[in-house]
Residue, then its C-alpha position, 0 to 999 in steps of 0.5 A: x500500500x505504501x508503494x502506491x501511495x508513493x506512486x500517488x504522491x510523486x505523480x501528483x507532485x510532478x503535475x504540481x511542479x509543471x504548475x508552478x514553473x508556468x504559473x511563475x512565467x504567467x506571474x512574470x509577465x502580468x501580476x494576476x491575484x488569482x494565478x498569485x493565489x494559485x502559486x501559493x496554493x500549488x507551493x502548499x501542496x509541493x511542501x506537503x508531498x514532498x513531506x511525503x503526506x497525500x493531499x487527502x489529508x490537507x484541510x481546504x477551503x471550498x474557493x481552493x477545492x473549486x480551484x484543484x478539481x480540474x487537476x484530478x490529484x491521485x492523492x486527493x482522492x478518497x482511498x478505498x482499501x479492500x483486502x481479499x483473503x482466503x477462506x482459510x485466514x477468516x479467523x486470522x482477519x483481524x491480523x491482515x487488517x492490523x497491518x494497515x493501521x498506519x491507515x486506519x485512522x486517516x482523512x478519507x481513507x476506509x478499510x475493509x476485508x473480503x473473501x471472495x474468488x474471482x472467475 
């Protein structure tokens, strides 16, 4: 899990550094309050990726949320866990679990178990 949260994280922050960089020429050129405001905002979420933290966890405001939804961040998004085990390792489910409990009780993140095959 952590592997693909790592994905997540540095896919989202290469988006972000493409941001910036342009945002920082736009500024360049005409001082716009809005593409300022934006600058600030995607050098936020720069620091908080690159503190290997998902965006999921940041707190926002709805003018910022407005602002960030035609990124489509992977680490903003809510996280759906579901592990799938065997029949076998019902009684030994509470332990799978446990070894997501770095996740457990984090923003927008929910775990759940399951036992079933696939045809």
């Amino acid at each position: 899990m952590q592997i693909v949260e790592t994905e997540f994280i540095l896919s989202d922050l290469s988006i972000i550094e493409n941001r910036i960089s342009r945002l920082e020429k736009q500024i360049g050129r005409a001082k716009y309050e809005e593409d300022i405001r934006e600058l600030e905002l995607m050098k936020r979420f720069r620091e908080m990726l690159e503190n290997e933290q998902p965006l999921r966890e940041m707190e926002l405001t709805e003018d910022e949320r407005k602002k960030i939804r035609g990124y489509q961040f992977l680490s903003a998004k809510p996280l759906i866990i579901v592990i799938n085990y065997a029949e076998s390792d019902i009684s030994g489910e509470a332990v799978i679990l446990a070894k997501l409990d770095a996740y457990k009780n984090k923003a927008s993140v929910k775990i759940t178990g399951l036992c079933a095959s696939f045809i």
